[in-house]
Structure formats: C-alpha cells, structure tokens
PDB file as gemmi writes it, atoms N, CA and C in Angstrom:
CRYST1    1.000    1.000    1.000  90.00  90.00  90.00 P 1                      
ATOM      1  N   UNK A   1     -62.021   5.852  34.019  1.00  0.00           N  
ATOM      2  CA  UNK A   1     -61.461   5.329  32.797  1.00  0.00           C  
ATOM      3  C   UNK A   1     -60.266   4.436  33.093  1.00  0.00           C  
ATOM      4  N   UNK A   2     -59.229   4.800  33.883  1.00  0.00           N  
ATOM      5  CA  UNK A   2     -58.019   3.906  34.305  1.00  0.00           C  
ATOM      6  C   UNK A   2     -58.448   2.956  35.329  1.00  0.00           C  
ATOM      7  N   UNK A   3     -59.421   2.935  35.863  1.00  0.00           N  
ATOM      8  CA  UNK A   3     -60.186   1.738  36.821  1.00  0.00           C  
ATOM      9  C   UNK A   3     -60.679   0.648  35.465  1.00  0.00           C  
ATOM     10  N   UNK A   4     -61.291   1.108  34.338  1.00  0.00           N  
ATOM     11  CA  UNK A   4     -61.866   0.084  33.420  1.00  0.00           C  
ATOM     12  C   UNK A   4     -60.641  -0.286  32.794  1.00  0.00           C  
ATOM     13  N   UNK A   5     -59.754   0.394  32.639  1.00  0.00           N  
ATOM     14  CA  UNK A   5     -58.019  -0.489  31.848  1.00  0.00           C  
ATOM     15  C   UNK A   5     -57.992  -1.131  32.716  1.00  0.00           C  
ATOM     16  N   UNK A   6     -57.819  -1.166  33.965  1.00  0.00           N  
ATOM     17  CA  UNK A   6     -57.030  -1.941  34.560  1.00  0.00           C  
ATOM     18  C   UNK A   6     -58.001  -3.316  34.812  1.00  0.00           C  
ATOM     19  N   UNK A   7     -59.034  -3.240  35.175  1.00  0.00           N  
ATOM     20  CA  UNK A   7     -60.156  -4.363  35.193  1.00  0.00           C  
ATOM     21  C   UNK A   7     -59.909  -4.705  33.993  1.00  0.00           C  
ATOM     22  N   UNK A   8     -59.850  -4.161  32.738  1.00  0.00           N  
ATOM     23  CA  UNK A   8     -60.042  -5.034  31.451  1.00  0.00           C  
ATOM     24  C   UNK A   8     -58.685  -6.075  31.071  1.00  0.00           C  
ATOM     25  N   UNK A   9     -57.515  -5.258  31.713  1.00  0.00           N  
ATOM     26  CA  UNK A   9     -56.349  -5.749  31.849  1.00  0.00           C  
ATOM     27  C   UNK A   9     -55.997  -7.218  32.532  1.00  0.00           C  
ATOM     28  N   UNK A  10     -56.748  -7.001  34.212  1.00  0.00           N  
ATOM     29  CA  UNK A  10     -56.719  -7.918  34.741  1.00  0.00           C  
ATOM     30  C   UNK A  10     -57.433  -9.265  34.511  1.00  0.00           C  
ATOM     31  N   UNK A  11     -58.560  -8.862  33.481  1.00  0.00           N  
ATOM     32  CA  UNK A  11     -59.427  -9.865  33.109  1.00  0.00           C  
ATOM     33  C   UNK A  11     -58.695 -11.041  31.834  1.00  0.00           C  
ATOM     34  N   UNK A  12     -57.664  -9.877  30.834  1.00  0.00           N  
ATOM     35  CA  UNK A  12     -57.081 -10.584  29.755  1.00  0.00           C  
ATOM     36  C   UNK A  12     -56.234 -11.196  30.086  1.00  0.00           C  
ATOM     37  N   UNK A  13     -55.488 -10.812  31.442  1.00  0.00           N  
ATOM     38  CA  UNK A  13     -54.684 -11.630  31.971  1.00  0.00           C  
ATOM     39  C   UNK A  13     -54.603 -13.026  32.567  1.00  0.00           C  
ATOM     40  N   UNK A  14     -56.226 -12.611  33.457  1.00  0.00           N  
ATOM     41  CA  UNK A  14     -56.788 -14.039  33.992  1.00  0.00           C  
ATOM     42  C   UNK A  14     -56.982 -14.915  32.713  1.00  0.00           C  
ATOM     43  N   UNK A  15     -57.861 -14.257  31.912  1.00  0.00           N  
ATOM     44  CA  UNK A  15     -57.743 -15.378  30.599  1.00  0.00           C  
ATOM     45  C   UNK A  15     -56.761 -16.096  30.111  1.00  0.00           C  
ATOM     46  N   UNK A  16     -56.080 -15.389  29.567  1.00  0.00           N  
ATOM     47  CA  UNK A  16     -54.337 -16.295  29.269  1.00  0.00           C  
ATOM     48  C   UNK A  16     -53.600 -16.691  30.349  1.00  0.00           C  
ATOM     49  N   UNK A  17     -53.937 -16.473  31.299  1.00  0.00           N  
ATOM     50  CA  UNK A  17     -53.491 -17.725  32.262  1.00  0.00           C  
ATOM     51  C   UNK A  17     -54.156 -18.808  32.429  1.00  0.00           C  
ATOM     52  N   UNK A  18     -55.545 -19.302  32.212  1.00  0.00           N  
ATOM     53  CA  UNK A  18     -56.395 -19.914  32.196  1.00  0.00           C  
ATOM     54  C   UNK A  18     -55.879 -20.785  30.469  1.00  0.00           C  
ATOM     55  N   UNK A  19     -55.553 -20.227  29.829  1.00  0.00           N  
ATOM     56  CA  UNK A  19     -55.256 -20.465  28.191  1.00  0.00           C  
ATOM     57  C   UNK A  19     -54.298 -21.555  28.444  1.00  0.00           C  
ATOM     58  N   UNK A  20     -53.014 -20.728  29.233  1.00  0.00           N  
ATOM     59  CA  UNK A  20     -51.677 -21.245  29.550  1.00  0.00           C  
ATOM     60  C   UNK A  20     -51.988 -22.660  30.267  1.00  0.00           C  
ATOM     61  N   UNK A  21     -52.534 -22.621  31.260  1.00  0.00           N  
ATOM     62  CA  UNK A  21     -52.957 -23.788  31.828  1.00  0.00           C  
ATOM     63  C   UNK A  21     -53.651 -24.511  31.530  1.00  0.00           C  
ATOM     64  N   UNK A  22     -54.472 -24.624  29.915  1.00  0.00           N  
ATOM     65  CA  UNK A  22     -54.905 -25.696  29.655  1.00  0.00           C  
ATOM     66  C   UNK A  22     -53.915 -26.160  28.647  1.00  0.00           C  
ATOM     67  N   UNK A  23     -53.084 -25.571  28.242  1.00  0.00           N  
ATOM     68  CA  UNK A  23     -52.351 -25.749  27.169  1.00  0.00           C  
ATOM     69  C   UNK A  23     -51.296 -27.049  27.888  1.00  0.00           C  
ATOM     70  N   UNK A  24     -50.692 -26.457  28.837  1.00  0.00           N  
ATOM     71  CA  UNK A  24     -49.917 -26.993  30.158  1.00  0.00           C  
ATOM     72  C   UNK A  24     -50.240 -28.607  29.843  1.00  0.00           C  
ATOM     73  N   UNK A  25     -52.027 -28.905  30.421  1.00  0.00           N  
ATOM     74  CA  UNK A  25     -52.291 -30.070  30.638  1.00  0.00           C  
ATOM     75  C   UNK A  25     -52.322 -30.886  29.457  1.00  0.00           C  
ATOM     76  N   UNK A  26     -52.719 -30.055  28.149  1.00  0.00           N  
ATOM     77  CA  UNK A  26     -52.677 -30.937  27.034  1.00  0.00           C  
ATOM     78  C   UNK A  26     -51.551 -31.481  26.321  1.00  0.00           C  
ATOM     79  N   UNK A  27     -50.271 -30.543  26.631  1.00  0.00           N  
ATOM     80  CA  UNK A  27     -49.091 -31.090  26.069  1.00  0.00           C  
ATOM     81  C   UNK A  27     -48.521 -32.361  27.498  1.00  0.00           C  
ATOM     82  N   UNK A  28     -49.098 -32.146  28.790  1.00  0.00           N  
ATOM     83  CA  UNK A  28     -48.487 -32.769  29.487  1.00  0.00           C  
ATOM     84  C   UNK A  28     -49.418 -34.149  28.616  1.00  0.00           C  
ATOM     85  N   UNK A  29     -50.973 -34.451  28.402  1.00  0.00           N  
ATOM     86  CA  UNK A  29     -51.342 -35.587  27.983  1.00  0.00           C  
ATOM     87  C   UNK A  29     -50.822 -36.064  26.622  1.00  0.00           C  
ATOM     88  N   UNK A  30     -50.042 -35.029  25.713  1.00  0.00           N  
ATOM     89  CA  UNK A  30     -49.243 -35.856  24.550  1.00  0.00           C  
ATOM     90  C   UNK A  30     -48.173 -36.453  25.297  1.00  0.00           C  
ATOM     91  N   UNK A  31     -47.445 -35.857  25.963  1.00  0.00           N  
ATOM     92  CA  UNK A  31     -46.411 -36.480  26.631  1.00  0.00           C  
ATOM     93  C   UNK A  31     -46.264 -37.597  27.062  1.00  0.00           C  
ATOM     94  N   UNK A  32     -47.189 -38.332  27.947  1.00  0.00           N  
ATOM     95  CA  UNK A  32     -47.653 -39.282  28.211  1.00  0.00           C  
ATOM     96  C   UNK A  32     -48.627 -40.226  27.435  1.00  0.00           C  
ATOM     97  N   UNK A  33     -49.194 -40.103  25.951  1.00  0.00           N  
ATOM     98  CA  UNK A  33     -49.322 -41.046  25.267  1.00  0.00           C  
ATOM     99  C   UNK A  33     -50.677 -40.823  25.454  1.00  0.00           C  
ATOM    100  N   UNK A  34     -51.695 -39.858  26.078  1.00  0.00           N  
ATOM    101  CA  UNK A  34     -53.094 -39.946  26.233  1.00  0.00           C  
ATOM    102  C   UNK A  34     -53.869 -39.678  25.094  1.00  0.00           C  
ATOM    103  N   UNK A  35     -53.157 -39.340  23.983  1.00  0.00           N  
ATOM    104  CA  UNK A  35     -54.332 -38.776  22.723  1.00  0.00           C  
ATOM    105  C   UNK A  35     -54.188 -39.758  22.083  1.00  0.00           C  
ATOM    106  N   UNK A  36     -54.483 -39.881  21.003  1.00  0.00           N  
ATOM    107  CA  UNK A  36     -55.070 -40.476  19.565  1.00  0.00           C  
ATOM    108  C   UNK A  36     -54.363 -39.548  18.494  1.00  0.00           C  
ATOM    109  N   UNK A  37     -54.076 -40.132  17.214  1.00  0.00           N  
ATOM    110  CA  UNK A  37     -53.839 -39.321  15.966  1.00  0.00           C  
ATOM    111  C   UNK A  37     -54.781 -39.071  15.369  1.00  0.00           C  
ATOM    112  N   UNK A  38     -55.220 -38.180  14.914  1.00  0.00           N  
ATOM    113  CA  UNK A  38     -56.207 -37.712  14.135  1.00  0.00           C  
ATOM    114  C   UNK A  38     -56.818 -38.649  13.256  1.00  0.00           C  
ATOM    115  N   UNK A  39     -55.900 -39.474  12.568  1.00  0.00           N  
ATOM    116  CA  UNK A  39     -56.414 -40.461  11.581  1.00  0.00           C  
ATOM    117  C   UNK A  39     -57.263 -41.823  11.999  1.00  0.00           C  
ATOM    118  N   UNK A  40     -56.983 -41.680  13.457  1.00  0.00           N  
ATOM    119  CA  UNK A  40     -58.002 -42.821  14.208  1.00  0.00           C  
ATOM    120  C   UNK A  40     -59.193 -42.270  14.232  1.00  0.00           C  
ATOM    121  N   UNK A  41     -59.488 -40.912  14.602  1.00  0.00           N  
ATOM    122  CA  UNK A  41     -60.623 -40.489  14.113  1.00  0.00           C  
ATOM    123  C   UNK A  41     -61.719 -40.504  12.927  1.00  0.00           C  
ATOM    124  N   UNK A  42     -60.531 -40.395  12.092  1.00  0.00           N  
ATOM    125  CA  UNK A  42     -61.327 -40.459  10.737  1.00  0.00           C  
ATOM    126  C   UNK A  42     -61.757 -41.875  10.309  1.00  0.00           C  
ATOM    127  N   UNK A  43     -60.792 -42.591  10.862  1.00  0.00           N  
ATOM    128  CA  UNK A  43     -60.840 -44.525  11.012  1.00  0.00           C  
ATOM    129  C   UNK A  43     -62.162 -44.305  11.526  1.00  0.00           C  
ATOM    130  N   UNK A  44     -62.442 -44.524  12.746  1.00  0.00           N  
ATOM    131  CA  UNK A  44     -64.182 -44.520  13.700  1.00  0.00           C  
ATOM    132  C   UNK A  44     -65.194 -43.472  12.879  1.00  0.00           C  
ATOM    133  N   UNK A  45     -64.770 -42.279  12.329  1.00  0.00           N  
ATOM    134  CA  UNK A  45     -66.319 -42.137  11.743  1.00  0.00           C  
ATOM    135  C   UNK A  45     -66.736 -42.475  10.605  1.00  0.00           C  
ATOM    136  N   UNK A  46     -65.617 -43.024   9.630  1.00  0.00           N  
ATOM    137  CA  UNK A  46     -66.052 -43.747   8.251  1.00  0.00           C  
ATOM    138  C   UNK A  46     -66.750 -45.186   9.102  1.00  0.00           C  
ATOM    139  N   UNK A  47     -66.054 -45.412   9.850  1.00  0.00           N  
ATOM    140  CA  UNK A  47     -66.543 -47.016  10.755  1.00  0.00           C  
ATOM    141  C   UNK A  47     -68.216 -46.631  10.702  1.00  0.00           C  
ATOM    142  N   UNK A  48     -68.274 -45.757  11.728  1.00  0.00           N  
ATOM    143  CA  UNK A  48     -70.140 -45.309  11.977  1.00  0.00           C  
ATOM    144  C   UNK A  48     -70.957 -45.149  10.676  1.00  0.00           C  
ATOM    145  N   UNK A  49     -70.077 -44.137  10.574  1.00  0.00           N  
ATOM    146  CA  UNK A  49     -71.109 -43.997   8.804  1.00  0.00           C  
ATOM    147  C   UNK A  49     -71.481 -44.895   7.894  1.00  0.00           C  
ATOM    148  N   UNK A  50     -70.550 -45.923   7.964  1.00  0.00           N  
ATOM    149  CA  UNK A  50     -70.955 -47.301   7.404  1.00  0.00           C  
ATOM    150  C   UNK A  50     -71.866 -47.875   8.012  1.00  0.00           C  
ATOM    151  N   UNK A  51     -72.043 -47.970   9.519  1.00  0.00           N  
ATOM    152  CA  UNK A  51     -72.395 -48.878  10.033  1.00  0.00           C  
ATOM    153  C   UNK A  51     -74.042 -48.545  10.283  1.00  0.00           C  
ATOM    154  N   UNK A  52     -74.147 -46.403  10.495  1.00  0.00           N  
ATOM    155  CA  UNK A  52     -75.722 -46.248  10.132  1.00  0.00           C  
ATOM    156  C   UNK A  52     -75.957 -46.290   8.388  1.00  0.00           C  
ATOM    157  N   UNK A  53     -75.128 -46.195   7.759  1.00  0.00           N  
ATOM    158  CA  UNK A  53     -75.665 -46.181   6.013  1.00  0.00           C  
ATOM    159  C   UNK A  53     -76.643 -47.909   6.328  1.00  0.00           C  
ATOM    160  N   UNK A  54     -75.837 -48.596   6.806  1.00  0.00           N  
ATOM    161  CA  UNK A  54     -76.072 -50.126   6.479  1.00  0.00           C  
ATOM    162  C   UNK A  54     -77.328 -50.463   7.027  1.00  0.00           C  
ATOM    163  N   UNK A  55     -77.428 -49.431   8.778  1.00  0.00           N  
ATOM    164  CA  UNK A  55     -78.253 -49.994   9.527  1.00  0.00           C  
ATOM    165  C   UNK A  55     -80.351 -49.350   8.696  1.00  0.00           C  
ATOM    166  N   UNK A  56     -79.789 -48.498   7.956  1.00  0.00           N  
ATOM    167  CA  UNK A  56     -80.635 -47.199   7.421  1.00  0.00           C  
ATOM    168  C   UNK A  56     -81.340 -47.994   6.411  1.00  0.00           C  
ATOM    169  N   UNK A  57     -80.013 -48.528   5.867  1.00  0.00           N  
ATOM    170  CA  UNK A  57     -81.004 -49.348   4.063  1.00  0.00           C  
ATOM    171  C   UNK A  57     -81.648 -50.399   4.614  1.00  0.00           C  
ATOM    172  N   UNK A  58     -81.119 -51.140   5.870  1.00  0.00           N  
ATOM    173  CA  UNK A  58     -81.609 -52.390   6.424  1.00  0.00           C  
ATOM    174  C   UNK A  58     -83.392 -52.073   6.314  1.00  0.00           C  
ATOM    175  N   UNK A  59     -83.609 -51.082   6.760  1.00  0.00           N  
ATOM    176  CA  UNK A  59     -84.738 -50.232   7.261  1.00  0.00           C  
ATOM    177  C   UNK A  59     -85.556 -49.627   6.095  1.00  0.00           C  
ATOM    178  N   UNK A  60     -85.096 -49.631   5.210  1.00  0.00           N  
ATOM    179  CA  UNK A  60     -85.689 -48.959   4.048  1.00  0.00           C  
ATOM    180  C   UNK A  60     -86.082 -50.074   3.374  1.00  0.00           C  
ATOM    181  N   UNK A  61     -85.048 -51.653   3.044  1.00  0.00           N  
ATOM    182  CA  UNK A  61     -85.545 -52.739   2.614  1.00  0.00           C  
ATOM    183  C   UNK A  61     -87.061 -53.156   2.984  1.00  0.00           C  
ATOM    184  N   UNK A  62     -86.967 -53.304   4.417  1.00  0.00           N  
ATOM    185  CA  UNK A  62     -88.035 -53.769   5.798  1.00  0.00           C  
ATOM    186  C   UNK A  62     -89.195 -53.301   5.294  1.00  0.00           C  
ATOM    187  N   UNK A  63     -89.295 -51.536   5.014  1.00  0.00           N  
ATOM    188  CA  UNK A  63     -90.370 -51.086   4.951  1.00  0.00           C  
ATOM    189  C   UNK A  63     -91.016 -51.496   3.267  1.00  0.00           C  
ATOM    190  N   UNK A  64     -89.875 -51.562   2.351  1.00  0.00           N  
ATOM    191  CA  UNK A  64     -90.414 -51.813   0.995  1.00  0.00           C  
ATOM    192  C   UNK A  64     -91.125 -53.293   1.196  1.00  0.00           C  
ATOM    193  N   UNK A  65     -90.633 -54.025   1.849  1.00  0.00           N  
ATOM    194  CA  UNK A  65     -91.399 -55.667   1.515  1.00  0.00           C  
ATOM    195  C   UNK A  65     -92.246 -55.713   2.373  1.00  0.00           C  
ATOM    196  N   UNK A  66     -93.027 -54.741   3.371  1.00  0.00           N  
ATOM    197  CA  UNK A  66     -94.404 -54.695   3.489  1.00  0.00           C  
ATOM    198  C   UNK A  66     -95.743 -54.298   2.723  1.00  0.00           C  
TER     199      UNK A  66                                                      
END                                                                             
C-alpha cells in the first residue's frame, strides 16, 4: 500500500513538473512576442468562413445552370 502512495506520488509529481515546464516555455514565448492575440484568430476564421461560404455558393450556382 505505501509502495502504491509513493509511485502515485512520484507520478503527480513528474506530471507537474512536466506542467511547470511547459508553462515555463509558453510565458518565455509571450515574452518574446511569439503569439498572436486571440482576436487575430477570430480575424482568420471569419476570413475562411467567408472565403468557403463564397467558394460553396460558387458551386451550388455551377451545378444549378447545368
């Protein structure tokens, strides 16, 4: 039973160190200017969504005037 605490222990530990260290790298890439704001995101997928809505009806026209 105190062999499985301690394995379960050592395992939650490895995890949140693993946690810690990605956390590490992601604030180091705000730091340095590597992300995007969220709202550029939302910029590019209204962009796409327009751009398959448009490419979609193009396609739906095509097929009606055959």
């Amino acid at each position: 039973m105190a062999q499985t605490r301690m394995r379960l222990f050592g395992e939650r530990e490895r995890h949140l160190a693993s946690l810690d260290a990605a956390l590490a790298r992601e604030m180091a890439d705000v730091k340095a200017g590597c992300v995007q704001p969220a709202g550029r995101f939302v910029e590019l997928t209204d962009r796409y969504k327009w751009f398959v809505e448009a490419a979609y009806s193009a396609r739906l026209r095509e097929r009606d005037e055959l």
